[in-house]
N, C-alpha and C positions, 0 to 999 in steps of 0.2 A: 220428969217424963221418962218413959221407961224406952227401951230401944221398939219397941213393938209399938208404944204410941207413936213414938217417931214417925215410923216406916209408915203405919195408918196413912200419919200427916202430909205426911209425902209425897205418897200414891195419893190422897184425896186431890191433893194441890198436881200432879201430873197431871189428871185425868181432867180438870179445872181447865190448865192452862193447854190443853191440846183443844177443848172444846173452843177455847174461846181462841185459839188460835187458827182452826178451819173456818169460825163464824167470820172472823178479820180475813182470812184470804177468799173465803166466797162472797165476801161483799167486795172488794177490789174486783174479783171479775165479774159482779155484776155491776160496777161503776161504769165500765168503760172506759172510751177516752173522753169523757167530757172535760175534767180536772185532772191534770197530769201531777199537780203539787199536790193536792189530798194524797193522792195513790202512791205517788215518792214516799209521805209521812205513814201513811196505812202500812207499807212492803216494809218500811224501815223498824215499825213496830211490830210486825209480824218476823223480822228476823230477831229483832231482840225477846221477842217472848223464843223464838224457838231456843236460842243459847241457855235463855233459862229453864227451859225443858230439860238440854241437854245436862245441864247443873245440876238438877233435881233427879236427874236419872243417873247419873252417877255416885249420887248421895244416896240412894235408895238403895244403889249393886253397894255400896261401904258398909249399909244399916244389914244388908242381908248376909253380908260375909258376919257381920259383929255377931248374927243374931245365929248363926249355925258353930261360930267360934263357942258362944256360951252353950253353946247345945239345944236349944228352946225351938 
């Protein structure tokens, strides 16, 4: 895989996991307080996706330094 398929893969999978990480915290506030234990594991997965946002966005600033180092 090439550093450009990479980055592709990357950005595709960023923009993925931001979607589905607003769809996970607009449903917590549309839950309410009915179930305070769903909304604990709901917030608790919505942080763990966000870390892996943050993971993937700084593999992507690594993939675009690599990708301006070869010149391309």
């Amino acid at each position: 895989m090439t550093t450009k398929d990479e980055l592709r893969q990357v950005e595709e999978d960023l923009d993925r996991l931001r979607a589905e990480n607003r769809d996970l915290r607009d449903q917590v506030s549309d839950i309410g307080a009915t179930d305070q234990v769903e909304i604990s594991a709901m917030i608790s997965q919505a942080d763990e996706q966000e870390e892996l946002i943050a993971q993937l966005e700084r593999r992507r600033d690594t993939l675009r330094q690599r990708l301006q180092a070869e010149g391309t």
